[in-house]
Every structure is written in C-alpha cells, then in structure tokens.
N, C-alpha and C positions, 0 to 999 in steps of 0.2 A: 269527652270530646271525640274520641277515636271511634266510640259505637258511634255518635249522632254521623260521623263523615261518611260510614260506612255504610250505613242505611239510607242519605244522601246518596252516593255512590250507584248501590242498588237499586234503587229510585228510578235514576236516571238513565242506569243499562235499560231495565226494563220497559221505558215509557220511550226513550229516544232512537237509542239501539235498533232497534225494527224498522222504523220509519225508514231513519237514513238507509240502511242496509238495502232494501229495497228500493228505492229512488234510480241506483245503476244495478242493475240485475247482472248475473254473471253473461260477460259479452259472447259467450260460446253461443248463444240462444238465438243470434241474430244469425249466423251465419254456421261454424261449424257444427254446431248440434242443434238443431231445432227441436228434436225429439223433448230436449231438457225444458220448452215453455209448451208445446203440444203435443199430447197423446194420438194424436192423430199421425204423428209421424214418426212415427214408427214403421220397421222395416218398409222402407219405401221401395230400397233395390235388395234382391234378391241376395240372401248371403246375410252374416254378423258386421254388423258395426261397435267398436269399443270405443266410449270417452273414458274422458278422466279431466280435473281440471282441478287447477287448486287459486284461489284468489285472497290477498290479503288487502284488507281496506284500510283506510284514515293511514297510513305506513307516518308513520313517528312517532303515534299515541299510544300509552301504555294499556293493554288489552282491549286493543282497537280489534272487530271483526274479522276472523277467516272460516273462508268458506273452501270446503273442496266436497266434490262428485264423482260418483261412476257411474257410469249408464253403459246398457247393451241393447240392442234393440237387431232384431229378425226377421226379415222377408222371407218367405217361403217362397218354392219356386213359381207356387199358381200366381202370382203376385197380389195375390187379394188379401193377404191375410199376415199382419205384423204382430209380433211377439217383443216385447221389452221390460227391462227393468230398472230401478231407480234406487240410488244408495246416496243420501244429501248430509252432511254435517256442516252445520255454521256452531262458531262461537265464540260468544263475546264478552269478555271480561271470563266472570268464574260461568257464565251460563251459558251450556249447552242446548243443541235440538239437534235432531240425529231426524231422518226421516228414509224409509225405506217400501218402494208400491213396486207392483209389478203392474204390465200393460196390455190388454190387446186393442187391436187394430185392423180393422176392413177397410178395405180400399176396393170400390167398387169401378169397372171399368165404364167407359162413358164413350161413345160415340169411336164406335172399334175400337178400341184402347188407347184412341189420342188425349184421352183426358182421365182426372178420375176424379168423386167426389171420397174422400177420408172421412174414417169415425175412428174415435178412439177414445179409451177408459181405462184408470187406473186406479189402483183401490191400495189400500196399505198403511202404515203405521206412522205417527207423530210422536215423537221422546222428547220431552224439555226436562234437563235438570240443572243444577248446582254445583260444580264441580271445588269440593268441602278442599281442597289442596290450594286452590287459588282465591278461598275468601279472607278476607283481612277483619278479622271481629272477632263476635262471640257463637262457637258454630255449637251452641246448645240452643239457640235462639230458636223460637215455633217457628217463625218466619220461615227460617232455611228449610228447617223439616217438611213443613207444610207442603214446602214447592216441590220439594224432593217426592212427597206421597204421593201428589198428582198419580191418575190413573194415563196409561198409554192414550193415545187420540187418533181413533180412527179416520178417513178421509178419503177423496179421491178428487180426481182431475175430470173433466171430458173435454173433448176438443173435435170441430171440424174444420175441413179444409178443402177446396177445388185446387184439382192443378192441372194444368197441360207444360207440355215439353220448356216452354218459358215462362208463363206465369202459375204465379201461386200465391191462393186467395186463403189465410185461416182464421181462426178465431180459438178460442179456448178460458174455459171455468176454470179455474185450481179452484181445491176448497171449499169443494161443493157442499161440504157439513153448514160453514157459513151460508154458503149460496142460498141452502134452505132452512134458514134459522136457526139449526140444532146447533149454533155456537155462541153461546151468549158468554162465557165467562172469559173462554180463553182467546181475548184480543189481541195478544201479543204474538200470537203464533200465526205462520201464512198472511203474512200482510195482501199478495197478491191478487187483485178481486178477478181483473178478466184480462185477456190477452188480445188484439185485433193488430192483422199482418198484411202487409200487398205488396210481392216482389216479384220483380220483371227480370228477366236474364237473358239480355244480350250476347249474341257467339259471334267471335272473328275468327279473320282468319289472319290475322299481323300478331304483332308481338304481345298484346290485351288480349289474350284467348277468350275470356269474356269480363262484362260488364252489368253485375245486379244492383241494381237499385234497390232501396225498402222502406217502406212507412210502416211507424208502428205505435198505437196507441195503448196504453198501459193504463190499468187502473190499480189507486194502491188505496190503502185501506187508511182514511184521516188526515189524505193528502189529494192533492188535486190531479186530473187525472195528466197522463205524460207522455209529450208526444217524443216520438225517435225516426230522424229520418238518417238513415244511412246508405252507403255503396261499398262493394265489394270488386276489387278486381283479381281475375286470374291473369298471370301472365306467363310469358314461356311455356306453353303451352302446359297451363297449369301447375309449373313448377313453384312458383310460387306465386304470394298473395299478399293484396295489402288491402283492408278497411276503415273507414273511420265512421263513425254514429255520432252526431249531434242529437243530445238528449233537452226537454225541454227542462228540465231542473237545474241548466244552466250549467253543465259538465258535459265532457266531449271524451268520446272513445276513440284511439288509436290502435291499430293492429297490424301487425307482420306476421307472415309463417311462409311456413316448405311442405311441400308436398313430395312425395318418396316414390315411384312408380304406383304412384294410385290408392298406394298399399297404409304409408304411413304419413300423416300429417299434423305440425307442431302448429302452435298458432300463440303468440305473445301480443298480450295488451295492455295498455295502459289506459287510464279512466282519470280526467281532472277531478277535481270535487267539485259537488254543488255549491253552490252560493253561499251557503250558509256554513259552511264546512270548510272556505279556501283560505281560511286564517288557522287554522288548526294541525292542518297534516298536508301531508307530499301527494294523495290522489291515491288509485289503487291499481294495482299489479295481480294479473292473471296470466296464467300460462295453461294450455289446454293441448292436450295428446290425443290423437284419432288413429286408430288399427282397424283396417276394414278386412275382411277375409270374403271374398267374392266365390262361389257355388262356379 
C-alpha cells in the first residue's frame, strides 16, 4: 500500500506541479526584474544590475513548490548593447529543475535616441531530477533511475520590446526547443509558452513620484491563456513602492518595498491562490533583492 501512495504521489507532483506553479509566475517579472520573463531586457541602463529572489508557494502543504533566482544583466556604455545571466531552481516535492542561460541584447536607437526597439536571446541548460533524500518508497525502482538518467536540456528564450521614456511595448518566446517542435517528450518542463507586455509610466511631481500601469497576457502550456492587469506606484520620491497584479486565474498579487539611494531595493509579495488551490494552502510569499552598480 505504501509503494501504490507513493507512485500516486509522483503522479501527481509531476502532472499537477507544473501547471499550478506557473499560473502566478514569480512577481519580480512585472515590475522589479523584467529581464527575468524578457531577454530583451537586459542591460537597459548603463552599468550591473543584480536580482535574487526566493518564492515559496501552496505555504502549509508538505513539499509544496519553492522557487528562487539570480540574475545579472549589463548595459554597456554605448547603450546598444546588454549582457545577462540566468541561474533558476524550483522544487517540488523530491523533484528538482535547476536551469542556467546566459543573454545578449541590442537595443537599437530610434528617432535620436527617444525611443528604442530591443532584441534579445538566451541559450542555456535544463536539469530535472529526483532528489533520492526526499522520496518515500522503493528507491531501487526504474521509474526513479529512469528520470534521474534524463540527458541535460538544452533551450533558449528570445524576446522583443519598443520603448520610449514612458511606454513599453514587449513580447517574448521562452522555450523556443517547444516553440519549434524539438520538444515532444519532455511536457513537464517550461510550462511557459509566450509572454505579451504594455506599460505606461506616469511621473509627478507630489508625493506618487510615479504611476505604471501594465497589461499582461501569458500563455501557459494545457491551460488557458492569462490575463494580468497590474500598477505600480513610486513614492517619496522613489523611496518606496507599493503593487498589486490581478491575475485572471482568480489570485491577486500584493507587493511592498524600499528603495536605498537608487542603489538597493527590497521588494515583498504575497500571491492569493488560484481558484482551485484556495481550500488547500495560505497563497505564496516572495521576497526579491536588487543591487544596481551604475558606470
């Protein structure tokens, strides 16, 4: 009875796991890090940007999802030309994925340099395995080994984007392996099909230093696609910030942070669950760190 729950179990990481996981993306994407859903944005200003973020989801349930990232991304001084990298681990239950690309980035000027149109691409590695410490069975099983022998998975992203001083228009592939059919077995990996962005940014001059609005259309792989409409406010002049994202899978993102002279900025969110998810667990908690180093 204890193998049949166990293989149960497995089952259900592996077929459900993904979906939910993906339905609220880490909320860095909307606002502090964009870089993290397009390659196209990468080094936008001049100078090193560093994330980092760590997110745990379903928060009650036992080997419910956490996900955490680093990213770095590089503006040269020509500003045409962004440099970035990506270091992703999620995992849920005993199953891991580890993912690690590096990026570049043009950004071409457009009408004297009030505008620009962005390209970008990122190529790099997929790791799924099994972590043999947190299964509960028989770990002589093919099943585990099996998964475990998987070969690495190669992949990349591309992404573009227009922007001027306050709007910014993008779009973005992840998964481009899927994109162009060379992924037929492994369905479980990179749920995310496409990314489409449009956000306006408001400047004052009162106590709302500014005011971004965003729409965001998501595609997720055996789910329908997901609309996100969110705002961002700065205040005190940029000292700090508060967000909130209505997602259309019927979960809502909240967000607070501080900004440090320009230099360091924290950002805390909270994420209800979706519909199907709000009898089971408390919603998810992410916290995300920004270090900028400006040239």
């Amino acid at each position: 009875m204890g193998k049949i729950k166990y293989y149960i179990s497995l089952l259900m990481f592996l077929l459900i796991t993904p979906a939910f996981a993906q339905l609220n993306p880490m909320g860095s994407i909307y606002y502090q890090n964009q870089f993290l859903a397009n390659p196209a944005m990468a080094g936008l200003e001049t100078g090193l940007n560093l994330n980092a973020a760590f997110k745990t989801q379903w928060a009650g349930v036992d080997g419910a999802p956490k996900t955490q990232y680093l990213t770095g991304d590089y503006g040269l001084t020509n500003n045409k030309v962004g440099l970035g990298f990506l270091f992703y681990n999620e995992a849920a239950g005993a199953i891991n994925r580890t993912r690690a690309t590096v990026t570049y980035a043009y950004h071409l000027p457009l009408n004297s340099g009030n505008s620009f149109l962005d390209f970008g691409l990122s190529a790099g590695l997929m790791n799924e395995w099994i972590d043999f410490g947190k299964v509960k069975g028989d770990l002589d099983d093919d099943v585990l080994n099996s998964f475990n022998d998987r070969r690495l998975y190669l992949d990349g992203d591309f992404g573009v984007a227009y922007r001027t001083d306050k709007l910014t228009l993008q779009a973005a592939l992840p998964n481009l392996k899927r994109f162009f059919k060379r992924d037929v077995l492994r369905n479980v990996v990179d749920r995310s099909t496409y990314f489409v962005a449009a956000g306006y940014k408001f400047s004052t001059d009162k106590v709302i230093s500014s005011i971004e609005p965003k729409l965001v259309y998501r595609g997720v792989q055996n789910y329908d696609g997901i609309f996100d409409a969110g705002v961002n406010l700065q205040v005190l002049d940029n000292k700090l910030l508060f967000n909130g994202i209505y997602h259309s899978s019927n979960s809502f993102t909240a967000g607070f942070g501080a900004n440090y002279k320009g230099q360091v900025s924290l950002l805390f969110q909270y994420t209800t669950n979706t519909s199907k998810m709000q009898n089971y667990s408390n919603g998810e908690f992410e916290v995300g760190l920004k270090y900028s180093i400006r040239n």
